[in-house]
Structures are given as C-alpha cells and as structure tokens.
C-alpha positions in Angstrom: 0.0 0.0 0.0 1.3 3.6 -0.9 0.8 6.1 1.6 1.9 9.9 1.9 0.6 12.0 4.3 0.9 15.8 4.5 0.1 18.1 7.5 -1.2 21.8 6.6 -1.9 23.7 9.9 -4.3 21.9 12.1 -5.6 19.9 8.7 -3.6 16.2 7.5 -4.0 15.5 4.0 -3.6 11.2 3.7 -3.2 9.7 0.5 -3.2 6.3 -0.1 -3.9 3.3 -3.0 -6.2 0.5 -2.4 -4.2 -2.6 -4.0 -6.4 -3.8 -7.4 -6.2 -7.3 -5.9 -8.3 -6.0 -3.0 -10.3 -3.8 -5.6 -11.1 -7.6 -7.1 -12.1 -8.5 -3.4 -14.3 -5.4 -3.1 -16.1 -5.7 -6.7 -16.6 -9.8 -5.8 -18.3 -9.0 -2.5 -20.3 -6.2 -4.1 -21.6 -8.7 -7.1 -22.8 -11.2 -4.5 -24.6 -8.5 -2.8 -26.9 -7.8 -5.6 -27.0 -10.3 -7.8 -29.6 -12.5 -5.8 -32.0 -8.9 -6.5 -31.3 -9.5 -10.4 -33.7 -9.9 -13.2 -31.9 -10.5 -16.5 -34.0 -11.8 -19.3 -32.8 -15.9 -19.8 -31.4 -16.2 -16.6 -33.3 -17.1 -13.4 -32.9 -14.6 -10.5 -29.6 -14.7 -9.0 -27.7 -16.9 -11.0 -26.9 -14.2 -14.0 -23.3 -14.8 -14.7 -20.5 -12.1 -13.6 -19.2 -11.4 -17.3 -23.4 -10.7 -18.8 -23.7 -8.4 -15.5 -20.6 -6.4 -16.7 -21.6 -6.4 -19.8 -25.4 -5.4 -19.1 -25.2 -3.1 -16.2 -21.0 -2.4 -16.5 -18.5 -2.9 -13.6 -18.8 0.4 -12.2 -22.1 -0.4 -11.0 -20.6 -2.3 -8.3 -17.8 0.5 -7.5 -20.3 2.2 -4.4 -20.9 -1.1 -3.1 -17.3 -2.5 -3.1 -15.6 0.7 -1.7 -18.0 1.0 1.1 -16.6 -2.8 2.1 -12.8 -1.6 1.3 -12.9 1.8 2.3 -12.7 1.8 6.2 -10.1 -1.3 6.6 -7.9 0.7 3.8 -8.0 3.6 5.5 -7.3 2.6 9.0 -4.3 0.5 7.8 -3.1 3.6 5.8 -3.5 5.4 8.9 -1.6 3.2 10.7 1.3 3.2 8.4 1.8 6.7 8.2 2.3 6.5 11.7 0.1 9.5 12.3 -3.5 7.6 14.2 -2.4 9.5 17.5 -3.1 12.5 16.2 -6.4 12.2 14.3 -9.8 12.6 15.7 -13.1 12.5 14.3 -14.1 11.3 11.0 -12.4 11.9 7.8 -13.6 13.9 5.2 -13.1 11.3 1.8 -12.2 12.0 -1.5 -12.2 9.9 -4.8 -8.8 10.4 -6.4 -8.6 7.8 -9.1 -10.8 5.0 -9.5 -11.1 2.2 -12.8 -10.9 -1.1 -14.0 -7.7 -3.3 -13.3 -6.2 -0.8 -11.4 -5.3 0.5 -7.8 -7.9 2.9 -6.5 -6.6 6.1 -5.1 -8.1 7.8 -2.5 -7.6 11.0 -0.2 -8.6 11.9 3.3 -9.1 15.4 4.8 -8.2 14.5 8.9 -8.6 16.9 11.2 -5.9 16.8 13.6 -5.0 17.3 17.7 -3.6 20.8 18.5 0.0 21.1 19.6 0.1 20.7 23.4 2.8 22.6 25.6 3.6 20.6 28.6 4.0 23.0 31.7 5.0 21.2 35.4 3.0 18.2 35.6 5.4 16.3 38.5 5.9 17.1 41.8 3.0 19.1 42.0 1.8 20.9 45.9 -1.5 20.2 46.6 -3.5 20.8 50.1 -3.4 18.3 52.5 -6.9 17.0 53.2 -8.3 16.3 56.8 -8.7 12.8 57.2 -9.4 13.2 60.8 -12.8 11.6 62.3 -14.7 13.6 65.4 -16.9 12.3 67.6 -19.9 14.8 67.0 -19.4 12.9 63.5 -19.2 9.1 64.7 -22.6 10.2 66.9 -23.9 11.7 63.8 -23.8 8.4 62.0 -24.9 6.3 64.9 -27.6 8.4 64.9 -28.4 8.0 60.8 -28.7 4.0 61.7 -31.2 5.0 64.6 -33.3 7.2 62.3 -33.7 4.2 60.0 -34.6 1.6 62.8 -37.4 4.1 64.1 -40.8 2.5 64.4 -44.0 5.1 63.9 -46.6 4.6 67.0 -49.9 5.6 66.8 -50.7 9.2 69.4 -54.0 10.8 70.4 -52.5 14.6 70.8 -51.8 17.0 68.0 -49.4 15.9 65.3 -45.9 18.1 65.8 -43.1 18.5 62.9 -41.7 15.4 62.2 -44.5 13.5 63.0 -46.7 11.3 60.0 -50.2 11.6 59.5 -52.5 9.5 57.3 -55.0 11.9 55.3 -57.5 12.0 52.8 -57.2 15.0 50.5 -59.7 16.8 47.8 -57.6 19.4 45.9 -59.9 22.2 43.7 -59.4 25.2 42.1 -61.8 27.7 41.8 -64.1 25.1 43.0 -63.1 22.6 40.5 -61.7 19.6 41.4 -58.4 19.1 39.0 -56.8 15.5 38.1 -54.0 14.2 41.0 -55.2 16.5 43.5 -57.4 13.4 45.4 -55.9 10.4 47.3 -57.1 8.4 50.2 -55.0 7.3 53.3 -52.0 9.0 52.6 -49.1 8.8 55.0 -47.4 12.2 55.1 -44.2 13.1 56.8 -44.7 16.5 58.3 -41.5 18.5 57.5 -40.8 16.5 54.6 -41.4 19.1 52.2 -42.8 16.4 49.7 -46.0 18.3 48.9 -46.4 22.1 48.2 -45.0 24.5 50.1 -47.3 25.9 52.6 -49.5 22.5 52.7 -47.8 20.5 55.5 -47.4 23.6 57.9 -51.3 23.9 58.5 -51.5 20.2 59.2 -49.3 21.0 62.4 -51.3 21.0 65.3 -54.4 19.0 63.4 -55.6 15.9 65.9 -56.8 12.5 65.1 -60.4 12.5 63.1 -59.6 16.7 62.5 -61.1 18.3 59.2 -59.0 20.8 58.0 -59.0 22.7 54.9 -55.2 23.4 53.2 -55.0 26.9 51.3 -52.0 26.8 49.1 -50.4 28.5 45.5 -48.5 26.6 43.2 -45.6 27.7 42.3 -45.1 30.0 39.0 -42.9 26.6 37.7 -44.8 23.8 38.5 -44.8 20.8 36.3 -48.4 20.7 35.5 -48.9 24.2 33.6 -52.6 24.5 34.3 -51.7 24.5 37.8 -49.0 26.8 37.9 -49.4 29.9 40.0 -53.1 28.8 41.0 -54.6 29.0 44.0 -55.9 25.5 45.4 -57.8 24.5 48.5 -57.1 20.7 49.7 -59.9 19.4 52.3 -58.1 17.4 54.4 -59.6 14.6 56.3 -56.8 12.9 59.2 -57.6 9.8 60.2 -54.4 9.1 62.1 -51.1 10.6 63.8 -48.3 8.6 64.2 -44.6 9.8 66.0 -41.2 8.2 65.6 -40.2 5.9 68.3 -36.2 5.8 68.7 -34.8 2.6 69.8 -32.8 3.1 72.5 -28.7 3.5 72.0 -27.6 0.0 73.9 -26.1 -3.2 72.8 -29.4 -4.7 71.2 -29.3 -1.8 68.8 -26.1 -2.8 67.9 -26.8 -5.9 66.9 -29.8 -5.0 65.3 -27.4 -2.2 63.0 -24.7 -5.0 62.6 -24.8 -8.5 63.2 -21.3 -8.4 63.5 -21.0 -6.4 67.3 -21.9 -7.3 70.3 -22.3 -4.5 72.1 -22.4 -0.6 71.4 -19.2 0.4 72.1 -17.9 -1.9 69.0 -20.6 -0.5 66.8 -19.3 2.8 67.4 -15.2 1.7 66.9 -16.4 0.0 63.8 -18.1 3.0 62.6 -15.0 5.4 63.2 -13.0 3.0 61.1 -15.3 3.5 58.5 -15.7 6.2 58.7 -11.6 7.2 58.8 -11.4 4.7 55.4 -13.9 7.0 53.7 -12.6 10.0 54.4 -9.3 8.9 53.6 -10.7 7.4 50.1 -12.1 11.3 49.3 -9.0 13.1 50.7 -6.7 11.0 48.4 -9.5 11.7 45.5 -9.5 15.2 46.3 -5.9 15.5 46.1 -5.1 13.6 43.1 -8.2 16.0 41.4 -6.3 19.3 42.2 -3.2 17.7 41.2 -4.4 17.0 37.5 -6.3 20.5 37.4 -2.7 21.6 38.1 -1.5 20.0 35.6 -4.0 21.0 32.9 -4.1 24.8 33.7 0.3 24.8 33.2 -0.4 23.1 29.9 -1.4 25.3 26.8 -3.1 24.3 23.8 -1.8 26.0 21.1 -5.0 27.4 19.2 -7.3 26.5 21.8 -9.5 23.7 22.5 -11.0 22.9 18.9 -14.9 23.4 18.9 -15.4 20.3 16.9 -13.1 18.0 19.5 -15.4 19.4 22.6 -19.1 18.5 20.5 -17.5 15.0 20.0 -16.7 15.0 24.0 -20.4 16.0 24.7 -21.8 13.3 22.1 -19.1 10.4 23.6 -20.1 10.9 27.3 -24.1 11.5 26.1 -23.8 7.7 24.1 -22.2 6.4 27.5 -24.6 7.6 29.6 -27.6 6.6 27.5 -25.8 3.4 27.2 -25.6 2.8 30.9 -29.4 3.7 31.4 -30.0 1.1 28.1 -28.5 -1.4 30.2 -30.9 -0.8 33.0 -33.7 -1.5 30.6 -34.1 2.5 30.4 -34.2 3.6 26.9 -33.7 7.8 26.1 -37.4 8.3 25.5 -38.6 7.5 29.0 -35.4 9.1 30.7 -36.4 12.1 29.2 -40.3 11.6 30.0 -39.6 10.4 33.9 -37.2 13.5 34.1 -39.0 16.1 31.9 -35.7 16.9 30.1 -35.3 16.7 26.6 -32.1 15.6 24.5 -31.0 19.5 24.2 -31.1 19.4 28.0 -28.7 16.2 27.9 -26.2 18.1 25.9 -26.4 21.1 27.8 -25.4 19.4 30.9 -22.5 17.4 29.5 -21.2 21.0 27.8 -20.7 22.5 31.1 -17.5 20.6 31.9 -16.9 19.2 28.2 -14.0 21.7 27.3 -12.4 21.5 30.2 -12.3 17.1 30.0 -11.1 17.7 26.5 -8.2 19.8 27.3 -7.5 17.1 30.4 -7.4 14.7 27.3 -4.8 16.5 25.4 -2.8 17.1 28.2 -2.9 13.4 29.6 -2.1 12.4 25.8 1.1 14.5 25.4 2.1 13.8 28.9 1.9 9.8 27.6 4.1 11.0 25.0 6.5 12.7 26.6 7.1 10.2 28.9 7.4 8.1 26.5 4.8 5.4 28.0 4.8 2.4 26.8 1.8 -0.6 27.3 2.3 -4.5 27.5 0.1 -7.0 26.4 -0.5 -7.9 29.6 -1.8 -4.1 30.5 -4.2 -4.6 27.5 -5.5 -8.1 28.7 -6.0 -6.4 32.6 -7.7 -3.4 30.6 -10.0 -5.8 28.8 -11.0 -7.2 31.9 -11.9 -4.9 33.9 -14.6 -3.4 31.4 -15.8 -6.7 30.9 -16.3 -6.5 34.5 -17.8 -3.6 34.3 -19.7 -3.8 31.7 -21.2 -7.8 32.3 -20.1 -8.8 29.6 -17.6 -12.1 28.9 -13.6 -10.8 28.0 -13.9 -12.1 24.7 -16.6 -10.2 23.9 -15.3 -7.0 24.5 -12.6 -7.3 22.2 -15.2 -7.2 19.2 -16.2 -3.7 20.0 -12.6 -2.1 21.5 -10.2 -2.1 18.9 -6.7 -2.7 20.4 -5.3 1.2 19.5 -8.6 2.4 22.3 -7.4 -0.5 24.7 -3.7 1.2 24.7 -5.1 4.7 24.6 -7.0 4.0 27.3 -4.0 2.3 29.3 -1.6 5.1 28.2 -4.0 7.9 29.7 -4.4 5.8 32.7 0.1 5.7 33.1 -0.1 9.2 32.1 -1.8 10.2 35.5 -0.5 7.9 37.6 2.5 10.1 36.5 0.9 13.3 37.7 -0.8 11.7 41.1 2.1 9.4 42.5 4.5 12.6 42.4 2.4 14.8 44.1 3.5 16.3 47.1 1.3 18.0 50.4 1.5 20.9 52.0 
C-alpha cells in the first residue's frame, strides 16, 4: 500500500492506494450483494453470470458497493502506516482520487488533527493536605443516621408536631373545581418533609386524630403541570391518624440490630470510626489527586485553543455512555427524558458545562503519555479488557469485538499518564 501524508496547519492530507487485488475482493463481494436482486431476461434470479452483468449493467455499477466494504479497513491500515493515528480525531472527510478497471484505487482523506500541546509542570506538584481526621460529634452523627432508620411510627391521640406522619384523605380544587391528582385516600405524610407544596404541611401541624381541615396553598409560577402553575388550590383534608417516631434506645441490642457483626455498642461505634476514617481517607486522596491533574491541565497550553469540533464530540461520547448505561438498566432515552422532563438539548447542555475543560485534560494526559514516553504491554491490555468486561457484564472475549486494540492502549496510556501526575504529588 502507498501512503503519503501531508500536514497543513491543524488539517492532515492522507493519501493512499487500495491494491487492485483488493479492488477484485471489493467488486466480488459487491456482485454477490446484488446479484440475488437480479432480473436478467434468460437467466433465473440470481444466478446471471458475472461477465453478462458487466456487460449489461458495467463494472462500475458495483464500484459504491465495493468501496464501502474496502474503504474503512484501507483507510485505518493507511492510517496506521503513516504513523500518524495519535493525532487524528473525528471522522475523515473522503475523496475519490482515481478510481477504474484493473487498477489500484486512489483515494484522499481530509483529517482533522489534535492541537499542539505545551507541557507546563506536571510532577511534583503541591497540593493541600486534606483532613482525614474523624470527630466524635461525626461518629454520633452516623450512629444516629442508623437509629433514624430503625425508628418504628406509634400511633398518638395529641396534636401531630413536625416530624411526626399523619395519614390523610385530601380533595384538591381550584376555583371550585376539582383538577386531576389532586385526590388520594389514606395517605401517610411526613410533616416536615417538604414532599408536597410548600405551605401545605405547615397547616396540618397542630391538626388531631379525626380533624377536618381545609389546606390553602399556590402553586408555584414553575410547576410541572402548567394548568396549575401559580393557581390558588384548596385541599380538604380529612386525618384519620397521627403517628410519632419511636427511637430505639442506644444499647447493645441496637447494635446488633445495625450490625450482626458487634456485640455491644461500644464496638458499633469503633467499627463505625473506622469507617468512617477509610472514607474520608478514600475522598482526601481523591481530592488531592483532582487538584493535582487541574494543576496539571491549567500549566499546559493548547496552542490554538481547545477545537470546537473535539469538545461537540466529547459532549456526544459521554451522552452515548450515559444513554448506554441507562440502556443497560432497561431505560431507553425516550422514557429518561419523560420520567425527568428533560429533553435531548437538555442532555447536551449538561455534559457542555464541563466538556471543554475534559477535553483539554485529554490532550494534556495524551502529550504527557508521549512525553514520557509510556509504553503498554500486552498484559496491561489483557488487565484493561477485563476490567470493562467486569464492568460492563459482559464475557472478556466479547469485549474485544467492540474495542479495537489502539482504544485499549489509549486508554492504558491515559491511565500511566496520570498515575504520572498523582504518584509525584506532594502535600503541603
């Protein structure tokens, strides 16, 4: 194959000859294609000979058909050998330079290609030392998250207080009309809880068991149901019962009951500390190794500026994995965007926000790779390949049909690349 690839500015310019003997390949696939869709008077459907095709319909009717099944193996080989696939991103733009019978086909592609990355101080960076230290108002604090959670509602006779639950029947109208979801029967409400609109739970404070009491409230200017918004609504509120949290009592049987794996409270509490400590350690470290790669980033330059074209791919790459990841949990777009009442514009806005700035960290990570000159063994690939088959559920083998083995090193390279940045950090 006969490459030559030019660079003009932030543009590449890669020519290169598909072989005629894979031409041949191309144009045989092609015939089998559509033959079997043939009518040609004499012969029955799909079995008209290659040489009364050619001579019917010509050769060139295949030539769309057979470069489409060349094309993209050509071109990434032709990539590959020009040595230049690290710096290309997004699709090409293609160009027919010579194409005909019994010879090699020639063809161009216009690649847009990485800016020119800078490399400012990317080792031995300062960062702030995180507290990692656990207090006891904290340990208490958690102890007392596991008692909320283990707290049984009783039934009371006196007036229901903030906090408490009551269990209501409720007839929402405007303007004396009643208005679809504004009726339910034995509701259990959480006073406090701020689930309902504001204004509504307040007035049940202070209602009593078998009370009648009628809720005045105003949507708010934004609220979901347009009709509604801004409205003025009355709720007649029937409560049937009030029921108060009963806190189980901080001894050993509540430690068992938190964790079958104490005996008494004084270990539930140790044990929690320790967690507690690991988790705070886990974010400190996090926290650290984050403002030692934003370090990195903002000493780096990008010569030109981030391209507008490499951020829209960013926002489109982590839209498809997200979409992905809610595919897998049977959620397709349509009803994300329903059960959130966003739309696919709002999707993109929200990966935009930060899609510049993980695009530069891209760059940077990639030149950092290079100027390191980082280097990945098979055996880094194979570890790679397993642990998104891990994560994605999916069996090793499989994920090698959809991860070519240039993403797997990438991927492995980025990875070195800040292991570079984070294990040279320093505190201060």
């Amino acid at each position: 194959m006969t490459v030559n690839f030019e660079q003009k500015d932030n543009k590449g310019v890669l020519t290169f000859d598909i072989p005629k003997e894979r031409v041949k390949e191309g144009l045989d696939f092609a015939f089998k294609r559509v033959k079997g869709n043939l009518s040609v008077p004499g012969f029955r459907k799909g079995k008209v000979p290659r040489q009364i095709f050619n001579n019917v319909y010509g050769e060139e009717a295949l030539y769309d058909e057979a470069l489409n099944h060349i094309l993209p193996s050509a071109y990434e080989e032709a990539l590959q050998e020009s040595g230049r696939s690290g710096d290309v991103y997004g699709q090409p733009e293609m160009d027919i330079k010579s194409i005909g019978k019994n010879q090699d086909w020639t063809m161009e592609a216009t690649l847009s290609l990485k800016p020119e990355v800078n490399l400012g101080e990317y080792k031995g960076l300062e960062v702030e030392k995180q507290e990692t230290e656990v207090t006891e108002d904290e340990v208490n604090e958690a102890i007392e998250r596991e008692r909320e959670q283990l707290a049984e509602l009783v039934l009371k006779d006196s007036a229901a207080e903030e906090g408490d639950t009551v269990v209501i029947d409720y007839s929402g109208s405007v303007d004396g009309e009643k208005f679809e979801g504004g009726t339910a029967e034995n509701h259990s409400l959480e006073l406090g809880s701020n689930s309902f609109i504001p204004g509504f739970e307040e007035q049940l404070v202070g209602a009593e068991p078998g009370a009648e009491v009628d809720v005045e409230v105003t949507f708010p200017e934004d609220y979901h149901a347009e009709d509604l918004a801004g409205k003025k609504a009355v709720f007649e509120c029937k409560v049937h019962e009030v029921k108060t949290k009963q806190l189980p009592e901080l001894d050993d049987d509540f430690a068992q009951d938190v964790d079958d794996e104490v005996e008494t409270f004084d270990e539930l509490k140790n044990k929690k500390r320790v967690q507690l400590e690991e988790a705070k350690q886990t974010q400190a470290k996090e926290m650290e190794d984050d403002e030692a790669l934003r370090q990195a980033v903002e000493n780096a330059e990008i010569v030109g500026g981030v391209p507008e074209d490499m951020v829209h791919e960013e926002i489109h790459r982590q839209m498809d994995y997200f979409l992905n990841n809610l595919s897998r949990q049977g959620i397709d777009p349509e009803l994300y965007y329903q059960i959130t009442g966003t739309s696919e514009a709002d999707l993109h806005e929200q990966f935009e926000e930060e899609a510049e700035l993980r695009t530069k960290t891209n760059l940077v990570l990639e030149a950092i790779a290079k100027a390191e000159n980082i280097e990945v063994s098979d055996a880094e690939i194979q570890e790679e390949v397993e642990s998104l088959a891990t994560q994605y559920g999916l069996p090793a083998e499989n994920v090698r049909n959809f991860v070519t083995e240039d993403m797997l090193s990438s991927d492995v390279k980025m990875k070195k690349a800040m292991s570079t940045i984070i294990d040279t950090k320093t505190q201060k």
